[in-house]
ZAKE-330012 format. One record per atom (N, C-alpha, C): residue number from 1; residue in one letter; chain; x, y, z. Coordinates in Angstrom, 2 decimals, padded with zeros to 5 digits. Layout:
BEGIN
(rec NUM,a,A,(X,Y,Z));
...
***
This chain:
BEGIN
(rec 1,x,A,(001.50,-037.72,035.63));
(rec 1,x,A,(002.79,-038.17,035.13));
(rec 1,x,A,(002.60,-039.59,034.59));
(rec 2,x,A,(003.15,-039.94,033.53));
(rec 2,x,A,(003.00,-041.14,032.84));
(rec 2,x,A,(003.81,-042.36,033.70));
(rec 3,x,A,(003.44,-043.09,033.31));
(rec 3,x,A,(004.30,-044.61,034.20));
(rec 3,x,A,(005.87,-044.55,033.70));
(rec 4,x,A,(006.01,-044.18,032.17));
(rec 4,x,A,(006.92,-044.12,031.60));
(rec 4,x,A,(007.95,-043.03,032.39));
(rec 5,x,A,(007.59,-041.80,032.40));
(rec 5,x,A,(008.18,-040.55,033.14));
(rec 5,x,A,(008.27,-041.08,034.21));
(rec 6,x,A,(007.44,-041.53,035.00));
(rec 6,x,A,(007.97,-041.71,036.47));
(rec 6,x,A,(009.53,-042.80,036.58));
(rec 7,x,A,(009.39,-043.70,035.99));
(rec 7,x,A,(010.76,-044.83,035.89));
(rec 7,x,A,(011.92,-043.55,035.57));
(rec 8,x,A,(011.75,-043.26,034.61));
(rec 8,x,A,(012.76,-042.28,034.11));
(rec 8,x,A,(013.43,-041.72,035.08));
(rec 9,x,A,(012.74,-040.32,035.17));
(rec 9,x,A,(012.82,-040.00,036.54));
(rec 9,x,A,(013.56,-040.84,038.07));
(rec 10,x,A,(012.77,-041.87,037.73));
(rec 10,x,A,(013.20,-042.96,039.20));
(rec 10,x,A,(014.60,-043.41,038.58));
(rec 11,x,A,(014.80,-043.58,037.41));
(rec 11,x,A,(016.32,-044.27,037.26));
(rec 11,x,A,(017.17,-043.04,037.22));
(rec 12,x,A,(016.73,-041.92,037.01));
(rec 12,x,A,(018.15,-041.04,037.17));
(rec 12,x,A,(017.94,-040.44,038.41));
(rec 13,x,A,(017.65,-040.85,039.67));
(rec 13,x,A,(017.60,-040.10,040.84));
(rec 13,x,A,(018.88,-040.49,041.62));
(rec 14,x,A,(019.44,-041.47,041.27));
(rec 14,x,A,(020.80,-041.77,041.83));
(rec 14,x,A,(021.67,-041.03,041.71));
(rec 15,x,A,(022.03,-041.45,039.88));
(rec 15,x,A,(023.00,-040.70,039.52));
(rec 15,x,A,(022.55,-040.13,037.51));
(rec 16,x,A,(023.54,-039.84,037.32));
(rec 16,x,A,(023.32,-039.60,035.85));
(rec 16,x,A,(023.54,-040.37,034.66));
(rec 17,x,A,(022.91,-040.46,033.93));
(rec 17,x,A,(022.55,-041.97,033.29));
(rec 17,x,A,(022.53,-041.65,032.14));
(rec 18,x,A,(023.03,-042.24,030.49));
(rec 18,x,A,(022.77,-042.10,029.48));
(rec 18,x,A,(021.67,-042.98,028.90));
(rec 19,x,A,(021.18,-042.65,027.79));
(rec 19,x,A,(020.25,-043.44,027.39));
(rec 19,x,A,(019.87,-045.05,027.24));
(rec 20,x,A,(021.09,-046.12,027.14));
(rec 20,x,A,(020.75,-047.43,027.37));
(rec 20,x,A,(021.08,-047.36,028.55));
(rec 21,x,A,(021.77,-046.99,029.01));
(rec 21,x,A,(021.29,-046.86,031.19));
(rec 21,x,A,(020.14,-046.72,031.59));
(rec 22,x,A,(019.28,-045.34,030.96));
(rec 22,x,A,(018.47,-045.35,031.38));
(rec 22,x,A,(017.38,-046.79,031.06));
(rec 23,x,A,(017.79,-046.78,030.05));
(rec 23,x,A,(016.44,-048.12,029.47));
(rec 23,x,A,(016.41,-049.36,030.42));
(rec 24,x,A,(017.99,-050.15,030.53));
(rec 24,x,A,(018.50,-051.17,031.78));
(rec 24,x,A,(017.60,-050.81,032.77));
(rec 25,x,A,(017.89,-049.58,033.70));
(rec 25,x,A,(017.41,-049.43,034.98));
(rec 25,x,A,(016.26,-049.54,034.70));
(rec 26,x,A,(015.26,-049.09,034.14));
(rec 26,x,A,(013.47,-048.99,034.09));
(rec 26,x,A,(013.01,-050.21,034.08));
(rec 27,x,A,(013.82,-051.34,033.26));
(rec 27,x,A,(013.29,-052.26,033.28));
(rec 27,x,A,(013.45,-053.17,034.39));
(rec 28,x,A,(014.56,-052.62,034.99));
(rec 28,x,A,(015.28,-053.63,036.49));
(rec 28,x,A,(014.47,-053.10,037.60));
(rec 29,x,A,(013.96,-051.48,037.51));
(rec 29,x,A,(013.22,-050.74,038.47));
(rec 29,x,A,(011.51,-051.55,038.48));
(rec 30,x,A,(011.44,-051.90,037.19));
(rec 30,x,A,(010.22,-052.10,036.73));
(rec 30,x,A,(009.43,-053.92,037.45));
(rec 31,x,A,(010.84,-054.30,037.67));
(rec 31,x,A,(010.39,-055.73,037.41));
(rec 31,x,A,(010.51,-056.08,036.09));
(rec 32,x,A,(010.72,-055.52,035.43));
(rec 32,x,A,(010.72,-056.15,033.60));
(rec 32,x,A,(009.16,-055.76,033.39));
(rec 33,x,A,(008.54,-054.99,033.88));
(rec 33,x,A,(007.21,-054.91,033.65));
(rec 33,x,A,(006.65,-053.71,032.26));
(rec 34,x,A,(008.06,-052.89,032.80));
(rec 34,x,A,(008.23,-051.52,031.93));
(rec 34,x,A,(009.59,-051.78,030.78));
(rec 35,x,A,(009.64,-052.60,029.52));
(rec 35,x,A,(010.13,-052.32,028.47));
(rec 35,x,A,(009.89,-051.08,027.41));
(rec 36,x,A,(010.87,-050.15,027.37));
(rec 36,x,A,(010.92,-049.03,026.70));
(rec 36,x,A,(011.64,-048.98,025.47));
(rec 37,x,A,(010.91,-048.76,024.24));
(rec 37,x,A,(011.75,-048.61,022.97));
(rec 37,x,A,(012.66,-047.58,023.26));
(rec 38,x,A,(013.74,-047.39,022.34));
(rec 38,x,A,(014.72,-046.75,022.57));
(rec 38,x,A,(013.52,-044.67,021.94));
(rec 39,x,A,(012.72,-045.14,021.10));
(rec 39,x,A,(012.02,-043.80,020.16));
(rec 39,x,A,(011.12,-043.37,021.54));
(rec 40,x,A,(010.27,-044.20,022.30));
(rec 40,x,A,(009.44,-043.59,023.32));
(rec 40,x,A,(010.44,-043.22,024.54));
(rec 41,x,A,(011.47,-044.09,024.65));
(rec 41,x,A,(012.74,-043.22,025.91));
(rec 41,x,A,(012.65,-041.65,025.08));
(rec 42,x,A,(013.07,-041.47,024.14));
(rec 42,x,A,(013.90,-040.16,024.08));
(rec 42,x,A,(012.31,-039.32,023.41));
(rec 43,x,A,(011.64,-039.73,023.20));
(rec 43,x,A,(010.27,-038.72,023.65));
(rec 43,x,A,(010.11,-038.58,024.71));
(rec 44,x,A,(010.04,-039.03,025.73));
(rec 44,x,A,(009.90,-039.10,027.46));
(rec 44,x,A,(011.40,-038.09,027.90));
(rec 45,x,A,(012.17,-038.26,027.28));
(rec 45,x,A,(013.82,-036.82,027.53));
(rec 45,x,A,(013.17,-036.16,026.88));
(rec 46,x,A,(012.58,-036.08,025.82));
(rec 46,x,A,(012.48,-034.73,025.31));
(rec 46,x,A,(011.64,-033.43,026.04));
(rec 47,x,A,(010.14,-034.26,026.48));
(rec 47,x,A,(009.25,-034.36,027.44));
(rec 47,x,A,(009.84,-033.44,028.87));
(rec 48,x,A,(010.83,-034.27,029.38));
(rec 48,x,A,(011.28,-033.96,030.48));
(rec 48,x,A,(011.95,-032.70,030.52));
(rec 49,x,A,(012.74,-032.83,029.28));
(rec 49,x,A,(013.80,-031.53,029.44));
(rec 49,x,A,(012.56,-030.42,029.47));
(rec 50,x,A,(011.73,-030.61,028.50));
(rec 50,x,A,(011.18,-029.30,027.97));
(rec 50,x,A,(010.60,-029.13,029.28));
(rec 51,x,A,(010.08,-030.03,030.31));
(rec 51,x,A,(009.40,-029.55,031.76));
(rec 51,x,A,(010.44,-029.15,032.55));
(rec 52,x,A,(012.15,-028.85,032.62));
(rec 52,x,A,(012.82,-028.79,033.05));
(rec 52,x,A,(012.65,-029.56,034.39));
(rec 53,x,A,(012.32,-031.06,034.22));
(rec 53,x,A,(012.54,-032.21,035.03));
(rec 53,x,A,(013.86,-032.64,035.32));
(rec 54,x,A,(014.73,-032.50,033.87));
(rec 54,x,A,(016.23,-033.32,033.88));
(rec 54,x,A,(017.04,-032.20,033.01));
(rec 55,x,A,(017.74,-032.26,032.72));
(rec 55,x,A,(018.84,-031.56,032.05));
(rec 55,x,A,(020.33,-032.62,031.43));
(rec 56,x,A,(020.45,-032.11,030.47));
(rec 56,x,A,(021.74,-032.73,029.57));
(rec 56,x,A,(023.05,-032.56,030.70));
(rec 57,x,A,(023.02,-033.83,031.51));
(rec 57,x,A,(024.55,-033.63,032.34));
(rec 57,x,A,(025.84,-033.27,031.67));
(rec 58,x,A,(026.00,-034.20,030.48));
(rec 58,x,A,(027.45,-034.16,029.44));
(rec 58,x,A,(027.20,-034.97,028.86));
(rec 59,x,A,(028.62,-034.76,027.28));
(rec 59,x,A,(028.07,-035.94,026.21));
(rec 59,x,A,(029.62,-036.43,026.25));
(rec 60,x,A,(029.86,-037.53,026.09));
(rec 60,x,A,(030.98,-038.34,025.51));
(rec 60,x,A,(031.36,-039.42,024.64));
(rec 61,x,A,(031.79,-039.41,024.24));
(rec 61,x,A,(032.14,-040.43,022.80));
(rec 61,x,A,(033.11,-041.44,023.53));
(rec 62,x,A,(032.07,-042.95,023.38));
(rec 62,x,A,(032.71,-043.90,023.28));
(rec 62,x,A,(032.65,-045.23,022.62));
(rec 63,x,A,(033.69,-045.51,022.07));
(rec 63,x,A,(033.73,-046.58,021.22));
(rec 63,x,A,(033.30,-045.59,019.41));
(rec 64,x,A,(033.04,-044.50,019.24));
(rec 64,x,A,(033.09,-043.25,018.45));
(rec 64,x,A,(031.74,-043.34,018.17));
(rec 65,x,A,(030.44,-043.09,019.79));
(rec 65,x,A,(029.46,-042.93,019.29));
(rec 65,x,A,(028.96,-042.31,021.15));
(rec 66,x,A,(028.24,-041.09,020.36));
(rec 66,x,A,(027.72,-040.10,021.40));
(rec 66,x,A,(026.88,-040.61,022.06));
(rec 67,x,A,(027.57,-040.02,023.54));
(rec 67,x,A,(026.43,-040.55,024.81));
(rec 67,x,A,(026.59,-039.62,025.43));
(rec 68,x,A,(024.50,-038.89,025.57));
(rec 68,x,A,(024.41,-037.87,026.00));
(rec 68,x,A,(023.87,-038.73,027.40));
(rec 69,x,A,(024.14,-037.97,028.62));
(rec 69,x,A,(024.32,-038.22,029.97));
(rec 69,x,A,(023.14,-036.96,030.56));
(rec 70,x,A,(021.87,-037.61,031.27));
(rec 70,x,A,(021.24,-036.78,031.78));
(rec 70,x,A,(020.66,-037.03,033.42));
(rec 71,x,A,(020.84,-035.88,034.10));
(rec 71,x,A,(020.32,-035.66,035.29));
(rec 71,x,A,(019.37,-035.10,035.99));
(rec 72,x,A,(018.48,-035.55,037.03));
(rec 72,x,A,(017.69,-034.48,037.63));
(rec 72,x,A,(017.74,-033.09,038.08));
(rec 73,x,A,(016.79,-032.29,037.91));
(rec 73,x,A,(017.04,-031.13,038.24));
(rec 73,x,A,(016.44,-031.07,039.60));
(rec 74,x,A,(016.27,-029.94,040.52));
(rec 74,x,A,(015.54,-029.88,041.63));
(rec 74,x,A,(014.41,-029.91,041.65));
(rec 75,x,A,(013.69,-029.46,040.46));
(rec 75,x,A,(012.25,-029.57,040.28));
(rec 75,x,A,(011.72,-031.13,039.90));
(rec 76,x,A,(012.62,-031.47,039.09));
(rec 76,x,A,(012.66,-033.23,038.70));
(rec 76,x,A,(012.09,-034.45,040.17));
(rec 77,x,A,(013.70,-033.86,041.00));
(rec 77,x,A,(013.76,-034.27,042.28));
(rec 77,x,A,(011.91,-033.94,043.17));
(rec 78,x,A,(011.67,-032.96,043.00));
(rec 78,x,A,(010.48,-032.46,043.69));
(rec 78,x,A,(009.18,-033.66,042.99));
(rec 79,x,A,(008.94,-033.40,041.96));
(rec 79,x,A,(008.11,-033.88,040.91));
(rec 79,x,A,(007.97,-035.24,041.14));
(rec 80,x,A,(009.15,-036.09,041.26));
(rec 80,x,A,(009.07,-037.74,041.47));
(rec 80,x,A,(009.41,-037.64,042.90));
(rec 81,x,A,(009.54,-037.02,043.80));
(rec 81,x,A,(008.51,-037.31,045.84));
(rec 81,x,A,(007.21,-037.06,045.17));
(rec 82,x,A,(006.63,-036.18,044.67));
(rec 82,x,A,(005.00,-035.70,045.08));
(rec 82,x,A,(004.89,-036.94,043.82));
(rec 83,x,A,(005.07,-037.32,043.23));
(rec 83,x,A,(004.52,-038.77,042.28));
(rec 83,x,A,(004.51,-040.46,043.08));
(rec 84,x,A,(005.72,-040.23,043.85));
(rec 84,x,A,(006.04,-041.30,044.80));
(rec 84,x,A,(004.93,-041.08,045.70));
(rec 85,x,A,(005.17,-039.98,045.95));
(rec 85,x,A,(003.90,-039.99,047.54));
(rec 85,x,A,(002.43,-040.05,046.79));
(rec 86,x,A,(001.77,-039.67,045.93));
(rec 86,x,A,(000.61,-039.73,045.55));
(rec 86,x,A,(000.39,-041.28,045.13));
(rec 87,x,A,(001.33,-041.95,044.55));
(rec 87,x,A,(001.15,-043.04,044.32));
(rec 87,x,A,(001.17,-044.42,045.17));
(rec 88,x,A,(001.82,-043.77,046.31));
(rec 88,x,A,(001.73,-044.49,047.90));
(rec 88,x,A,(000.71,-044.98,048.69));
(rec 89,x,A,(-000.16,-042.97,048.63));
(rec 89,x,A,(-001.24,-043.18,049.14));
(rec 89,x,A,(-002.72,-043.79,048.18));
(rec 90,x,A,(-002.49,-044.03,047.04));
(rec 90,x,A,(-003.29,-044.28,046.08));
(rec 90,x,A,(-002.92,-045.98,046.81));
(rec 91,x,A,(-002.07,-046.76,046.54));
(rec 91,x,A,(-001.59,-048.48,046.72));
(rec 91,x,A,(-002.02,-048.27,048.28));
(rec 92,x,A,(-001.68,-047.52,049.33));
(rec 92,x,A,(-001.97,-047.66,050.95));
(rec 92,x,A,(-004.19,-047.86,050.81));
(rec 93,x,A,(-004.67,-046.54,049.75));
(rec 93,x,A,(-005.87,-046.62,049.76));
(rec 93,x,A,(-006.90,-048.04,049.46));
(rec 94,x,A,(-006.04,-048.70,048.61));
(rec 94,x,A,(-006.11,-049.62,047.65));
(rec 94,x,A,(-006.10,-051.02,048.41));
(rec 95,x,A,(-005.24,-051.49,049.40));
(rec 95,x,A,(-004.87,-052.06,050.19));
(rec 95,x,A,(-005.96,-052.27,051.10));
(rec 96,x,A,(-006.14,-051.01,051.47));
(rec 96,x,A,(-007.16,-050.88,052.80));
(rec 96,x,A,(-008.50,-051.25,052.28));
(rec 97,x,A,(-008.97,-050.94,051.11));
(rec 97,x,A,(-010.12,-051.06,050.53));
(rec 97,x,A,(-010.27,-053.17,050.56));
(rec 98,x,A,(-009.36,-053.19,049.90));
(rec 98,x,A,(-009.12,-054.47,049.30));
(rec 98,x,A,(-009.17,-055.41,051.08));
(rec 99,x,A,(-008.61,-055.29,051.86));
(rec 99,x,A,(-008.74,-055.82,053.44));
(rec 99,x,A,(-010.33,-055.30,053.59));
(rec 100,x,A,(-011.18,-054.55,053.64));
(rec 100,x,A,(-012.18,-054.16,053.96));
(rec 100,x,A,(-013.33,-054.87,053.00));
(rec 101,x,A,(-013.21,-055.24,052.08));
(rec 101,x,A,(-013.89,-056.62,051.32));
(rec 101,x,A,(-014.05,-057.59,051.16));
(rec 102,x,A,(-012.55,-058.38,051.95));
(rec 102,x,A,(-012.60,-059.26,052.33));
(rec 102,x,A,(-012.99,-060.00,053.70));
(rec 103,x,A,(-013.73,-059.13,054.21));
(rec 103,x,A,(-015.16,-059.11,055.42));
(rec 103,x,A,(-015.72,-060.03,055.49));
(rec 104,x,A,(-016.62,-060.54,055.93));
(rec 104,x,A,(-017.61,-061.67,055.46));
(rec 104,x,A,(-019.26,-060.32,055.61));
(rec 105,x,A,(-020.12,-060.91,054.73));
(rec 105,x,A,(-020.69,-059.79,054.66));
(rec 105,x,A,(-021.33,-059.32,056.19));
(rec 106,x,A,(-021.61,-060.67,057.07));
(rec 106,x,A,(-022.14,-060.73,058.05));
(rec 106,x,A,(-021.16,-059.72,059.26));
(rec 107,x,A,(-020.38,-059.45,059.14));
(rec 107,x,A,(-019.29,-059.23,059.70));
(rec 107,x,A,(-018.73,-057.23,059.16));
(rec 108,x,A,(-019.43,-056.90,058.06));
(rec 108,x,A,(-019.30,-055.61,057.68));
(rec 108,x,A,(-020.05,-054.88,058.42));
(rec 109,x,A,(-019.70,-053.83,058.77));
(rec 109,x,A,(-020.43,-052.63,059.52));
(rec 109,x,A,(-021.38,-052.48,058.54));
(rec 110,x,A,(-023.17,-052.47,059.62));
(rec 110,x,A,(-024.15,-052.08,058.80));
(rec 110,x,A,(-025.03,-053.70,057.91));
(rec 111,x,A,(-024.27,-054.22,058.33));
(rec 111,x,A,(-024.93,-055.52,058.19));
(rec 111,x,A,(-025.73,-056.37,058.65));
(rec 112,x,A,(-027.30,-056.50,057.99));
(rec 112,x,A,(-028.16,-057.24,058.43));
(rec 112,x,A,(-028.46,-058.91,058.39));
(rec 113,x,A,(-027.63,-059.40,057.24));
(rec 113,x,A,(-028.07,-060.35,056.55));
(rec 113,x,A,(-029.39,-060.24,055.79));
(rec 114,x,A,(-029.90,-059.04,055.52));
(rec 114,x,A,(-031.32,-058.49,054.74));
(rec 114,x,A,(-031.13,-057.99,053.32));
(rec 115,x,A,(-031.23,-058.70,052.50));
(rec 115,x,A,(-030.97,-057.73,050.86));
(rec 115,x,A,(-031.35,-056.70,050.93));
(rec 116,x,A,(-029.92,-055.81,050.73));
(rec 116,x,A,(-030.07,-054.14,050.38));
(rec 116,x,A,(-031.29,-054.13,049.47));
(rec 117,x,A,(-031.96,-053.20,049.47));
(rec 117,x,A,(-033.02,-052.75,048.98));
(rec 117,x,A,(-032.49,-051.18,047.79));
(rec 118,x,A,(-032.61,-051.33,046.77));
(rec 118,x,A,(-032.32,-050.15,045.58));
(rec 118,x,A,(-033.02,-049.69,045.02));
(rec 119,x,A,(-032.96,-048.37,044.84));
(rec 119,x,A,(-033.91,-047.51,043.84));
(rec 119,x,A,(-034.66,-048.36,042.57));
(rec 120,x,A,(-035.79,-048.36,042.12));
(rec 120,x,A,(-036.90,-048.81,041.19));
(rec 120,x,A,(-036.15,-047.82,040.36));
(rec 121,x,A,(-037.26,-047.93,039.17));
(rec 121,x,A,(-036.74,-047.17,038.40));
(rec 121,x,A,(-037.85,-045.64,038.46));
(rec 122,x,A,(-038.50,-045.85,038.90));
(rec 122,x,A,(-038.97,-044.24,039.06));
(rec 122,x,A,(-038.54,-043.34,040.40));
(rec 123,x,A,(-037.08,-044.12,041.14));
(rec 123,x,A,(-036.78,-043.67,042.11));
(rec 123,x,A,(-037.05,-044.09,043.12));
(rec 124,x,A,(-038.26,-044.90,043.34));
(rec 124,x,A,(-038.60,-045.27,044.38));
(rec 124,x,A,(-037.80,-046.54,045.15));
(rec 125,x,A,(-038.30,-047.10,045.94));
(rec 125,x,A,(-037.69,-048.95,046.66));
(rec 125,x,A,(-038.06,-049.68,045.31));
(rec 126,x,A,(-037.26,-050.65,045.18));
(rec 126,x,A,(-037.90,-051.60,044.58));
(rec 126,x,A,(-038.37,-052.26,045.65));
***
C-alpha cells in the first residue's frame, strides 16, 4: 500500500470526508509531511474505489459546486489494521535494531575486541 493510500484511508476512518477534507486531514495526519495535489488525491479514490477500499458516501452541492463524500468499506477498514499493524511491527523492528547498535562494541554479544576476520576473495580468511 502506498504512503499516499494509507493517509487516505487513515483520514476517512472516522468519518466520511470529501475531497479537500480529505487533503486537510493527510496533511494534519501527516505532520505536514504528506502534501497531496488535488490530481494524485483523486488517482488514489480512483485506486481505492476500484479495490473496493472506499465507496462514494453522497454528493452535495455547495456554494453550486459538487462534493462527492467518500467512506470506508469493511474491506477498507480491514486493509488499513493489517497496514497499521505491519507497519508497527516494521517501526517496533526498527527501534529494537537501532537500541541494539547502540552497544558499545565491547559490550555486544560475541564480542572479542579482535577484528572480525572476512572472506578473501577466493573464499577463503583473509
Amino acid at each position: 500500500m502506498t504512503q499516499a493510500a494509507f493517509f487516505v484511508l487513515t483520514a476517512l476512518a472516522d468519518q466520511p470526508r470529501h475531497g479537500y477534507g480529505i487533503l486537510r486531514e493527510v496533511e494534519e495526519l501527516s505532520g505536514g509531511a504528506v502534501q497531496m495535489r488535488v490530481g494524485t488525491l483523486y488517482g488514489v479514490l480512483d485506486r481505492l474505489t476500484a479495490d473496493a477500499l472506499i465507496v462514494l458516501d453522497r454528493e452535495e452541492v455547495q456554494q453550486g459546486r459538487l462534493r462527492r463524500y467518500y467512506r470506508l468499506t469493511d474491506e477498507g477498514t480491514a486493509a488499513l489494521t493489517a497496514e497499521a499493524e505491519r507497519l508497527a511491527a516494521g517501526a517496533s523492528a526498527a527501534k529494537k535494531r537501532i537500541a541494539e547498535g547502540r552497544r558499545t562494541p565491547a559490550s555486544a554479544p560475541g564480542a572479542t575486541g579482535k577484528p572480525a576476520t572476512r572472506p578473501g576473495l577466493a573464499g577463503g580468511l583473509a
